[in-house]
C-alpha positions in Angstrom: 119.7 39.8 28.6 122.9 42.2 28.0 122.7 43.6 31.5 122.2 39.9 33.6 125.1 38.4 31.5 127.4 41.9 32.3 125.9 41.6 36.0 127.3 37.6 36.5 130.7 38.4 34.8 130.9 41.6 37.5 130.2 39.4 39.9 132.5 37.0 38.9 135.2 39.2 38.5 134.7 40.5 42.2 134.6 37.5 43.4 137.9 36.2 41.6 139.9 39.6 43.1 138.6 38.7 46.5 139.6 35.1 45.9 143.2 36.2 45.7 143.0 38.1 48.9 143.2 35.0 50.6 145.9 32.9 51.3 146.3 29.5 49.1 147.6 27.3 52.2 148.9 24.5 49.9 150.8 22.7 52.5 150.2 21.2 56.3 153.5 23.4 56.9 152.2 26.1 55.7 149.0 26.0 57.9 150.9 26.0 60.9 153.1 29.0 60.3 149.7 30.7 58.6 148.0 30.0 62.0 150.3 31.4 63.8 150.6 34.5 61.6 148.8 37.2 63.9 145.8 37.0 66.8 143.2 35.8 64.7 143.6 33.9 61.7 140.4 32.2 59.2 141.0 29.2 57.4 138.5 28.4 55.2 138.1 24.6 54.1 136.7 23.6 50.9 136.7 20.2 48.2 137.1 23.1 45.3 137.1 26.7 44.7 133.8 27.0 43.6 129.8 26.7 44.5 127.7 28.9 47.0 129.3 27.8 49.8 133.0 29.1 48.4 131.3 32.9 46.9 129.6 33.0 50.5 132.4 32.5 52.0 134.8 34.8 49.7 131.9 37.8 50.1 132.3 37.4 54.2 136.0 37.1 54.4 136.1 40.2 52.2 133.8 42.4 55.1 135.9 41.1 57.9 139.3 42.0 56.5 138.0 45.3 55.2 140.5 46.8 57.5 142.9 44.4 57.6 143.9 42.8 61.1 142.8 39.5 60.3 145.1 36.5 58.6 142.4 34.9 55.9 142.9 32.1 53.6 141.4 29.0 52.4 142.8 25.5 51.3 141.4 22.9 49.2 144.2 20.2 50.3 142.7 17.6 52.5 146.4 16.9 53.6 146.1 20.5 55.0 142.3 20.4 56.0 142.1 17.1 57.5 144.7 18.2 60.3 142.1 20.2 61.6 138.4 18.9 60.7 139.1 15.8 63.7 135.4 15.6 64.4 133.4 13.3 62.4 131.0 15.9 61.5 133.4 18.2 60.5 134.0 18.5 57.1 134.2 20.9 54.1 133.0 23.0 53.6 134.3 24.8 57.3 135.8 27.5 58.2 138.9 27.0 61.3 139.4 29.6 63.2 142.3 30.3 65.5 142.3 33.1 68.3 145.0 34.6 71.1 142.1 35.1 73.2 141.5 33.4 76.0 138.0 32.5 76.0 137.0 32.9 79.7 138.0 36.6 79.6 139.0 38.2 76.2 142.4 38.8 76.9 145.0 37.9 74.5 147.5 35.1 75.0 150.8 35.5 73.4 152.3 32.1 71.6 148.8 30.3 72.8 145.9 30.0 70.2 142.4 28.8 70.8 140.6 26.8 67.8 137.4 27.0 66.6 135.6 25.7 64.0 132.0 26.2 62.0 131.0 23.9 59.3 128.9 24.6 56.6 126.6 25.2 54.6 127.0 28.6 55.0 125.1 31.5 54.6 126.1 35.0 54.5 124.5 36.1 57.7 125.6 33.7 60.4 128.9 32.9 59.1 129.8 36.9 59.0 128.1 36.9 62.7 130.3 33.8 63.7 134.0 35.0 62.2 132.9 39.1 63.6 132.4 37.7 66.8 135.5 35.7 66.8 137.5 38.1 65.5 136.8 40.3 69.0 137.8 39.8 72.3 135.3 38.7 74.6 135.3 42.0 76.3 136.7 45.0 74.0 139.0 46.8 76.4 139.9 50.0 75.3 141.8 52.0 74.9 144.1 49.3 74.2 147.9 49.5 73.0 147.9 45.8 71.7 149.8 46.4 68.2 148.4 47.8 64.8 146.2 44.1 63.8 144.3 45.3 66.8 143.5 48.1 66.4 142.2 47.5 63.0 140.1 44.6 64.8 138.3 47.4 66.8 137.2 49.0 64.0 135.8 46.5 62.0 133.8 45.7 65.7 133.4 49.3 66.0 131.9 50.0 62.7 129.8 46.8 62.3 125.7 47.5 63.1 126.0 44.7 66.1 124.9 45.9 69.1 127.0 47.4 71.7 127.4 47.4 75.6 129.5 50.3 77.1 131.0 50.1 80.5 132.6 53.7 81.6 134.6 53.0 84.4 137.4 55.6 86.1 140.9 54.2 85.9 141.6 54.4 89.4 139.0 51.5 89.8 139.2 47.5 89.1 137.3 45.7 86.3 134.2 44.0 88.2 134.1 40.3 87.5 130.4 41.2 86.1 131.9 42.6 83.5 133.3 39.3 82.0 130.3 37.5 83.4 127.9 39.8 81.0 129.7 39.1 78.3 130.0 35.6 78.3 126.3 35.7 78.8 125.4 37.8 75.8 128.2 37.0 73.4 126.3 36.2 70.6 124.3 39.3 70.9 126.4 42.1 71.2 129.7 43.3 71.7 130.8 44.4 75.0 133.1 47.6 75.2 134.9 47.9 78.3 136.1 51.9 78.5 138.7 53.4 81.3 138.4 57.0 81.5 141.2 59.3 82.6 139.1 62.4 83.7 142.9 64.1 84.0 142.9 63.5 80.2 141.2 66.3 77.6 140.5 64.1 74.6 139.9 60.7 76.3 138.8 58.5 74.1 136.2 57.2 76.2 134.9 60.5 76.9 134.6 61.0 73.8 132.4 57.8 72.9 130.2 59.3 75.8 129.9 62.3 74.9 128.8 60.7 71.2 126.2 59.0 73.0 125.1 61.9 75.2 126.5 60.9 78.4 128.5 62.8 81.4 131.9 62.0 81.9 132.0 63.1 85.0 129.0 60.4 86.2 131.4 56.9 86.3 130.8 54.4 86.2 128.3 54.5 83.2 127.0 52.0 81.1 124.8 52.3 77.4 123.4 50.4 74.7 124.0 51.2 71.1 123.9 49.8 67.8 126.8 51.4 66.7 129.4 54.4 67.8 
């Protein structure tokens, strides 16, 4: 019909403008100055620009860089792709992921990157679960005055319906190792927001997220589950 052919050239088209979004990494140099282009950067892998696995992957990398924050691109050079596929099992099409985080506790690393990598076939689901989760710290420490890609990070974590754990914890007091120990443990699962509150401070911004989810400042430390904030 009219409206299914209109529908598929839509699609198409929205697809295509999302396809330029991304970075064409052409060239194994180019990779490695791409990589090291902010905290987290997606490289997606792929024989040729087209197929379920490429519109999949063009339809995620278009709800994780809704705010920006994130480097994506994709190549279809295997000089460039075969750099990083090393395992046997890995080939396209994957997505390589690179991350300042260090792993163990969330915290980012300047000049040292972490590499990850998830091979396909994908579907929409767990690969926008995988490259969310990646795109986060371990443990979400806020507030946190780590540079504008950051903070555009948060929101997309922030604003996404997977589950969160709050900690409310007074300034004056150290991060329990539990924290970090939580998190590893549930990683997949939720996101864990790690909030120091100033009670000297009138618009605290972890106040604030209490009082959204209708908790007392004053009572610290504090913890909460909720699907979004």
């Amino acid at each position: 019909s009219m409206a299914a052919r209109a529908l598929t050239v839509a699609t198409m088209l929205l697809l295509a403008v999302a396809g330029e979004e991304l970075k064409d990494v052409k060239q194994p140099a180019e990779a490695v100055y791409f990589s090291k282009s902010t905290e987290v950067v997606v490289m997606g892998c792929f024989e040729k620009r087209e197929g379920s696995d490429w519109d999949v992957f063009v339809q995620v990398a278009r709800e994780i860089n809704r705010h920006g924050g994130v480097g994506m691109g994709s190549t279809i050079s295997k000089g460039v792709w075969s750099r990083y596929l090393e395992a046997d099992t890995d080939k396209p099409p994957a997505v390589v992921v690179w991350t300042s985080y260090d792993p163990d506790t969330g915290r980012i690393r300047k000049g040292k990157k972490t590499k990850l990598v998830l091979s396909g076939p994908f579907k929409f689901e767990s690969l926008y679960k995988f490259l969310l989760r990646e795109s986060l710290p371990l443990v979400l420490r806020l507030p946190a005055n780590d540079g504008p890609d950051f903070q555009k990070r948060q929101m997309l974590g922030m604003q996404s319906g997977f589950p969160k754990l709050f900690f409310f914890v007074n300034k004056k007091e150290v991060e329990p190792d539990s924290v970090t120990e939580v998190a590893l443990l549930h990683k997949q699962s939720v996101i864990c927001v790690y909030y120091v509150i100033d009670a000297n401070t009138e618009d605290d911004e972890g106040a604030q997220v209490m009082k959204s989810l209708g908790m007392e400042a004053a009572r610290l430390p504090a913890g909460a589950m909720a699907s979004s904030a």
